[in-house]
C-alpha positions as CSV (number, residue, x, y, z in Angstrom):
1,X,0.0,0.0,0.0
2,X,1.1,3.9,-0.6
3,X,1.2,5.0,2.8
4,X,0.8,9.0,1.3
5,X,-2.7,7.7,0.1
6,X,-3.5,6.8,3.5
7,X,-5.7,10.1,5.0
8,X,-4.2,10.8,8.2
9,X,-7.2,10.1,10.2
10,X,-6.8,6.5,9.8
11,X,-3.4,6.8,11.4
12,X,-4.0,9.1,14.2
13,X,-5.8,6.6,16.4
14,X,-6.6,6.9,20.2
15,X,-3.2,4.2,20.7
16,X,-0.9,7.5,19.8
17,X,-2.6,9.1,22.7
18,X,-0.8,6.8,25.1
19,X,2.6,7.0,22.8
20,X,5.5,9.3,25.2
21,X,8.2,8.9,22.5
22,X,8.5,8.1,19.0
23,X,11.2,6.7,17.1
24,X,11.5,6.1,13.6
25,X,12.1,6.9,9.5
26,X,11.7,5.0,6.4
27,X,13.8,4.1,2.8
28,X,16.5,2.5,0.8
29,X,16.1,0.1,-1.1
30,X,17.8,-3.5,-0.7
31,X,16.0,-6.9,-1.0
32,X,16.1,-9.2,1.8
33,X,15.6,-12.3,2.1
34,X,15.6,-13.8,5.7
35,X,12.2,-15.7,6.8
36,X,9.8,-12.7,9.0
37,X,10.0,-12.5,12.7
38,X,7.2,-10.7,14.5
39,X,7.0,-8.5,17.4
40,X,5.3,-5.9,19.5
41,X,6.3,-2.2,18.4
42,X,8.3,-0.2,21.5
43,X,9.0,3.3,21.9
44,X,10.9,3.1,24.6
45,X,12.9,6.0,25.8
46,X,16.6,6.2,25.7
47,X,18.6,7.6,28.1
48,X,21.4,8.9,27.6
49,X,23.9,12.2,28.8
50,X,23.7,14.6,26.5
51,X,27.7,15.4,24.9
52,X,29.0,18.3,26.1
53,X,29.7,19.8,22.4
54,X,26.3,19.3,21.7
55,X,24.5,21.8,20.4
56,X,21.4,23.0,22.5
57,X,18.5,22.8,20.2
58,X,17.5,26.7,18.7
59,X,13.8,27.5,19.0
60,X,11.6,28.1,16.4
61,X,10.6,31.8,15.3
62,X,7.0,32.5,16.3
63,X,6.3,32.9,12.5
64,X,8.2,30.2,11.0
65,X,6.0,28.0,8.7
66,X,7.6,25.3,9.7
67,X,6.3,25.1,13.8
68,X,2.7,26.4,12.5
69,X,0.0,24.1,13.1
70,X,-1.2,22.2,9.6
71,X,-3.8,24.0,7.8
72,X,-3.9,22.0,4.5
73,X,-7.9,21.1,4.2
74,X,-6.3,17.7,3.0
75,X,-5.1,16.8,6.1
76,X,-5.7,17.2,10.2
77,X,-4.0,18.6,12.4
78,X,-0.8,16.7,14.2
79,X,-0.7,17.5,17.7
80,X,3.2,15.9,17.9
81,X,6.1,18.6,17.7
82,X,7.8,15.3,15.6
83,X,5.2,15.7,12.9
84,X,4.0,19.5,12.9
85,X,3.5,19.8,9.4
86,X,5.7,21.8,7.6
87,X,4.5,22.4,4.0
88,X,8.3,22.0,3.0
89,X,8.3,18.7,4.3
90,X,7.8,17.0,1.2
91,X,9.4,13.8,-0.7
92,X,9.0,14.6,-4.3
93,X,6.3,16.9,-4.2
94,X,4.0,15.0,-1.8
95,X,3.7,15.8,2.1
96,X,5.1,13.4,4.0
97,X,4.1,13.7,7.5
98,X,1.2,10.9,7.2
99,X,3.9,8.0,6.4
100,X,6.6,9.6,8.9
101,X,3.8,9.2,11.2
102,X,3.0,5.2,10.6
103,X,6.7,4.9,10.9
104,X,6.9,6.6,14.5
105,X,4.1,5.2,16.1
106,X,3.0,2.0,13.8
107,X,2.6,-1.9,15.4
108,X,5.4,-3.9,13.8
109,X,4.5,-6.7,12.6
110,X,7.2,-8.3,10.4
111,X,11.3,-8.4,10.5
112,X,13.4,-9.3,7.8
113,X,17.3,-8.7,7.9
114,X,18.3,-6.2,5.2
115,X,20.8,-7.3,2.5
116,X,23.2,-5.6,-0.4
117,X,25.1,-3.6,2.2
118,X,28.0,-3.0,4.4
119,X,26.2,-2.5,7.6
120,X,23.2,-4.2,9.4
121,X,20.1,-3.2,8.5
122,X,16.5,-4.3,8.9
123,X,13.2,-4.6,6.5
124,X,10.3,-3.6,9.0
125,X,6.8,-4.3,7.9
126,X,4.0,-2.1,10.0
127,X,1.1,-3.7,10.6
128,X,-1.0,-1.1,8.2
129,X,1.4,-2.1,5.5
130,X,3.8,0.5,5.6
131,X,7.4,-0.8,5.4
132,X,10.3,0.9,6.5
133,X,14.1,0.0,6.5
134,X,15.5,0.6,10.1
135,X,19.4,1.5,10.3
136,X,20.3,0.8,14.1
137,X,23.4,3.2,15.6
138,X,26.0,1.0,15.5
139,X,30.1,1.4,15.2
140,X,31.2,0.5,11.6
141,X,32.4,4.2,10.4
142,X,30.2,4.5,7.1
143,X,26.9,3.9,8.9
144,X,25.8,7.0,11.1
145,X,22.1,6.5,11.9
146,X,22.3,10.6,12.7
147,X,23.9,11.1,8.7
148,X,20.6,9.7,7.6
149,X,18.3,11.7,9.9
150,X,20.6,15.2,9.4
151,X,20.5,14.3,6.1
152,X,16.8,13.9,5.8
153,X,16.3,17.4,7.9
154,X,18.6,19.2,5.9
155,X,17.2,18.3,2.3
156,X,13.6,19.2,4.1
157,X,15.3,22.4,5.0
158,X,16.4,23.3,1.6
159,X,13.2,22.0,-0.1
160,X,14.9,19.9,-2.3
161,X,12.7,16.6,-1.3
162,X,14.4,14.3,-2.4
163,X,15.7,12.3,0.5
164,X,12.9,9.9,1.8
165,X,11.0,10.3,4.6
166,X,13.0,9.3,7.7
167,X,12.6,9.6,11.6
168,X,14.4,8.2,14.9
169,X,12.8,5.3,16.8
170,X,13.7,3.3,19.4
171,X,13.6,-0.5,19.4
172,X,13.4,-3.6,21.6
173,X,17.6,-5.6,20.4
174,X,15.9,-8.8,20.9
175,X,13.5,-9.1,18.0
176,X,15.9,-7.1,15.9
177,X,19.0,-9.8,17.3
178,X,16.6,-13.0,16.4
179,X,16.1,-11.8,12.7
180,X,19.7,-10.8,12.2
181,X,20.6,-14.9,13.0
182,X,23.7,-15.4,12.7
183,X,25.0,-11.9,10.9
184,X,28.6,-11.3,12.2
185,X,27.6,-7.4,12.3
186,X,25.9,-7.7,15.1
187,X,28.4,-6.9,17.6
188,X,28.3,-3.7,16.3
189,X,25.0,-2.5,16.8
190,X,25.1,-0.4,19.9
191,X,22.8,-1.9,22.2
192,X,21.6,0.4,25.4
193,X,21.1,-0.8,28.6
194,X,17.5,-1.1,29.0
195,X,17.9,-3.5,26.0
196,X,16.8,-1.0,23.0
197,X,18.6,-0.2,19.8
198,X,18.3,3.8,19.1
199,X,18.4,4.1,14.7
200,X,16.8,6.0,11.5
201,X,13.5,4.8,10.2
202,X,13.3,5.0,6.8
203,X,10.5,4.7,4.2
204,X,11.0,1.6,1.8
205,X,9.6,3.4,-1.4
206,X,7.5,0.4,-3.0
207,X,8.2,1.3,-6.6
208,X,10.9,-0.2,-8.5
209,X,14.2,2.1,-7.9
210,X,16.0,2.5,-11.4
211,X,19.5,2.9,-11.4
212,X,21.3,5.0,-13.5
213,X,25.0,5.0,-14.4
214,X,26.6,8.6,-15.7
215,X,30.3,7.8,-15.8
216,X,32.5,10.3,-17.7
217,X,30.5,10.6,-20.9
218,X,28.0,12.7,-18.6
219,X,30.9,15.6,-17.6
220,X,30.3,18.0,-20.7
221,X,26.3,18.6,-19.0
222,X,27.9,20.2,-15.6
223,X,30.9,22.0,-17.3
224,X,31.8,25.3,-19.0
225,X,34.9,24.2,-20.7
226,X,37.7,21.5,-21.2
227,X,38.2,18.1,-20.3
228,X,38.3,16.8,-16.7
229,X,41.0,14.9,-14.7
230,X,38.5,13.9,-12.4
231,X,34.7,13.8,-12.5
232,X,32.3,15.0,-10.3
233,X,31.1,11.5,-10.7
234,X,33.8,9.4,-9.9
235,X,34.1,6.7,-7.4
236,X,36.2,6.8,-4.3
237,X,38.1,4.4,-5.6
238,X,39.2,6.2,-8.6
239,X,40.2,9.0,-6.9
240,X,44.2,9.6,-6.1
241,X,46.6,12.3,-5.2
242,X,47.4,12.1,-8.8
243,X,43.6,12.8,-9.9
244,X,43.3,9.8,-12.1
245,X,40.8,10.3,-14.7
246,X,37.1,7.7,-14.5
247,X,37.7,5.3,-17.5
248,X,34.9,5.1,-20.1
249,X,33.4,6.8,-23.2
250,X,33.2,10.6,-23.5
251,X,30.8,10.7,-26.1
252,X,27.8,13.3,-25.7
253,X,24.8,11.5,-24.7
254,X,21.9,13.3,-24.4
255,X,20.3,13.3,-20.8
256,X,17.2,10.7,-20.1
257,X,15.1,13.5,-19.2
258,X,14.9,17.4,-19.3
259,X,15.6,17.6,-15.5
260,X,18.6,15.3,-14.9
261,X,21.2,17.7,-15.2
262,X,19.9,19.8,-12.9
263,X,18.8,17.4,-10.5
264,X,22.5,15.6,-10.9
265,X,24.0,19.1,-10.1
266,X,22.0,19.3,-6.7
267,X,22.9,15.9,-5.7
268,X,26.2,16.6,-6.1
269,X,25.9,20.4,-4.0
270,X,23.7,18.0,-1.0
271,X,26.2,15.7,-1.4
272,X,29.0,18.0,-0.4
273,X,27.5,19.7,2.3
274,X,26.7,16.5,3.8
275,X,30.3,14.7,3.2
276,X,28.6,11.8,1.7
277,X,31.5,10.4,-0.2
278,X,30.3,7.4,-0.5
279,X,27.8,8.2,-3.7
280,X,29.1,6.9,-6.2
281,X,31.0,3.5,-4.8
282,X,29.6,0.5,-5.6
283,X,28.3,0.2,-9.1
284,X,26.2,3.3,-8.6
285,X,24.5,1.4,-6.4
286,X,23.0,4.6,-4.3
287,X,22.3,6.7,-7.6
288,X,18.7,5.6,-8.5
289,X,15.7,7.0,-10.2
290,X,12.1,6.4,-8.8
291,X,11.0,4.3,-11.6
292,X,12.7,3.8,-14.7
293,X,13.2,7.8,-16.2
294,X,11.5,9.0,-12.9
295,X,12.8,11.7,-10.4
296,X,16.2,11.4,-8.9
297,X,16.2,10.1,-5.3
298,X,19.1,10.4,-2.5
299,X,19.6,7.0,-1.4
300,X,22.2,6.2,1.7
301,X,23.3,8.8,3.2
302,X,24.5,7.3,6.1
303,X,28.3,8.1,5.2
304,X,28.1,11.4,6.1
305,X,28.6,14.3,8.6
306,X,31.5,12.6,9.9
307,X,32.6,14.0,13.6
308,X,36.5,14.0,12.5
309,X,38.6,17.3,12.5
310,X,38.5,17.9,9.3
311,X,35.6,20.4,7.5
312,X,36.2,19.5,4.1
313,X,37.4,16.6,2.4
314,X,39.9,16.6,-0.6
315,X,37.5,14.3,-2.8
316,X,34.6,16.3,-1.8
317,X,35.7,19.5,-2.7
318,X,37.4,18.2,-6.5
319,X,33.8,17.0,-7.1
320,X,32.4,20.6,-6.4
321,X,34.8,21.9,-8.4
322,X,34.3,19.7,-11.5
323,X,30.9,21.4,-11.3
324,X,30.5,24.3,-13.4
325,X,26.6,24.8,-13.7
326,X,23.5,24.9,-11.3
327,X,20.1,25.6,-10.5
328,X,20.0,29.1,-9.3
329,X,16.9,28.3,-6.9
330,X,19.0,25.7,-5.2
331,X,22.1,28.0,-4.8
332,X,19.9,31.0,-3.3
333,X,18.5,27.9,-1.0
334,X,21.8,27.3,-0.1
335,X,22.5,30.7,0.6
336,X,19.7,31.5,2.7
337,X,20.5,28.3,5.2
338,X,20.2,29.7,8.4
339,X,21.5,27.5,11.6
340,X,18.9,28.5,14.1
341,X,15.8,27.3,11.4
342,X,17.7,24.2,10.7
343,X,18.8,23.1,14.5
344,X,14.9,24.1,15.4
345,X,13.7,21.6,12.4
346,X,16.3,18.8,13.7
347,X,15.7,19.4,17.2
348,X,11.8,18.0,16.7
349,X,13.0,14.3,15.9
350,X,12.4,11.9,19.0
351,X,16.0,11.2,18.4
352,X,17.2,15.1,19.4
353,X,20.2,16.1,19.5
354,X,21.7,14.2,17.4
355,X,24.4,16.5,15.9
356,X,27.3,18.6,18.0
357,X,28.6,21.6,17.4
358,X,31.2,20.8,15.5
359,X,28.9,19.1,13.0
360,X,26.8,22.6,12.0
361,X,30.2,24.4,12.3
362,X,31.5,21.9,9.4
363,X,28.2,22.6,7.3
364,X,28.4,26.4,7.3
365,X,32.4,25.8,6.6
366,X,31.4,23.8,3.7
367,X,28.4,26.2,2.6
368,X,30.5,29.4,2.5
369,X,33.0,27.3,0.2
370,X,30.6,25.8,-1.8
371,X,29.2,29.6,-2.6
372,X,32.8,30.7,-2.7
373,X,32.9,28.4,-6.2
374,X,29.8,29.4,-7.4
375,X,30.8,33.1,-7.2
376,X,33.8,32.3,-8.9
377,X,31.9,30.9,-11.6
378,X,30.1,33.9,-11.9
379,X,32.5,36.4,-12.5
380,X,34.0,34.0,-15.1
381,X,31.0,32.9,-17.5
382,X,28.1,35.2,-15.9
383,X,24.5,33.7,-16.6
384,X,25.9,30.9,-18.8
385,X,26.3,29.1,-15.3
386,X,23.1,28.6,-14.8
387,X,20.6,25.7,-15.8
């Protein structure tokens, strides 16, 4: 079932009365295969000392749209600060409190171990049909439960909408441990005390997730001139001190549809605020398309908003710079970023806080470059840089 089809009324039942603390967030998409296990939803709180570096939560201006209460006719009103509905709160066009809801507060009733990546994961079936992917905290470096739920706030923030609907939860180890079997990973999922696993929620979108492969024939669509010794889409791998050029035709293919260039030059700009260098690994596995020749999604992004010293990352920042054209919407977006509305929209997860300070101070490091470049740009080519 399409949980945005849902109306809300059939979600906000007299059982999230009696719910103190939700949990939860929904997507990605990789099969799996291990028999179901069930079990009884639990949203129980975790306890834990907040960091000292952590960054106290800003409130929301009086007037921002963002903490009004609804007042689409389409839908009621949602009394949680966890789903206030926030008309920029959309996943490719469509608002998405109604399924972040199911996944914060819906009875589980099925548990399948994810499969296709590096870290443990878990298919969760609701028991109104929605299905989400749940991404537990756990230790291995490229698997940040926070990445997915900063990344999730921050595309909302910027109104891109194309990073699917996601929220923390908390859930019972035990019924997670059983479907996991015999998975090795699991002595790295951080387990709490009171026996719960803290992670992101994701929505697992039910249509077929295309991918799509640019490789270097795809450079001359994000460029103002000359060749490239590295591509803004090239795989860690491929990357060296020596800037090793991505193998592979060069030919001028014409793009699938009239939007992909622009919506490849955003995911790259997301992608570099975010640190997500992980992208364009693995076959392209995270570069997929909501149906074949549909809208461009932002898969995984649990690879980012690392918590190490460092603000910007020498792959990152060659990507950015191989970028030569943009959307000039999604530039002034990233422009008019402002801390206090983003910590405000962060701070309403039931996971919150889930960033330090050192993790905003990175973004805005990485913002003012990236619109360092794009000023650069400017005064070089003028309007020619934009889509």
């Amino acid at each position: 079932m399409n949980p945005f089809a849902a109306p809300v009324t059939a979600v906000l039942t007299a059982a999230l009365v009696a719910v103190s603390a939700l949990t939860v967030a929904a997507c990605d998409s990789v099969s799996a295969s291990a028999p179901p296990r069930e079990l009884a939803a639990t949203r129980a709180p975790v306890t834990e000392a907040t960091p000292p570096d952590v960054v106290e939560p800003a409130a929301a201006p009086a007037d921002d749209e963002s903490a009004a209460a609804p007042t689409d006719d389409e839908n009621d009103t949602v009394t949680d600060p966890a789903l206030v509905l926030d008309q920029r709160s959309r996943f490719l066009g469509e608002l998405d409190h109604t399924v972040r809801e199911a996944l914060a507060t819906g009875e589980i009733a099925e548990i399948e171990r994810g499969h296709g990546g590096r870290s443990l994961a878990f298919k969760i079936t609701l028991v109104d049909g929605t299905q989400g992917y749940f991404k537990p905290e756990q230790s291995f470096s490229a698997a940040h439960y926070y990445s997915e739920l900063a990344a999730y706030y921050l595309d909302r923030e910027l109104g891109l909408g194309r990073v699917p609907p996601a929220i923390g939860r908390v859930m019972e180890w035990a019924p997670l441990r059983e479907a996991a079997g015999g998975d090795e990973r699991i002595d790295e999922v951080a387990v709490q005390e009171d026996g719960t696993v803290r992670g992101a929620f994701i929505w697992w979108i039910p249509e077929r997730l295309a991918r799509i492969q640019p490789g270097r024939r795809w450079d001359k669509w994000v460029r103002q001139e000359g060749s490239l010794l590295i591509s803004p889409y090239q795989r860690p791998r491929e990357w060296s001190n020596a800037h090793i050029p991505t193998e592979g035709p060069i030919a001028e293919d014409e793009a699938d549809t009239e939007e992909r260039v622009g919506e490849l030059t955003d995911l790259i700009l997301f992608d570099y605020l975010t640190t997500n260098v992980d992208r364009w690994g693995g076959n392209y596995t995270n570069v997929r398309t909501r149906g074949e020749g549909g809208p461009l999604i932002y898969l995984d992004n649990g690879a980012g908003f690392t918590a190490g010293p460092r603000a910007r990352v020498p792959l990152m920042d060659a990507r950015l710079h191989a970028l030569q054209r943009f959307r000039r919407e999604t530039v002034d977006r990233i422009r008019e970023l402002d801390q206090g509305s983003l910590e405000a929209r962060m701070a309403r997860d039931p996971l919150a806080p889930f960033l330090r300070a050192r993790h905003y101070e990175h973004l805005f490091i990485r913002r003012d470059h990236l619109l360092e470049h794009v000023e650069e740009l400017s005064g070089r080519y003028g309007d020619a840089i934009w889509l």
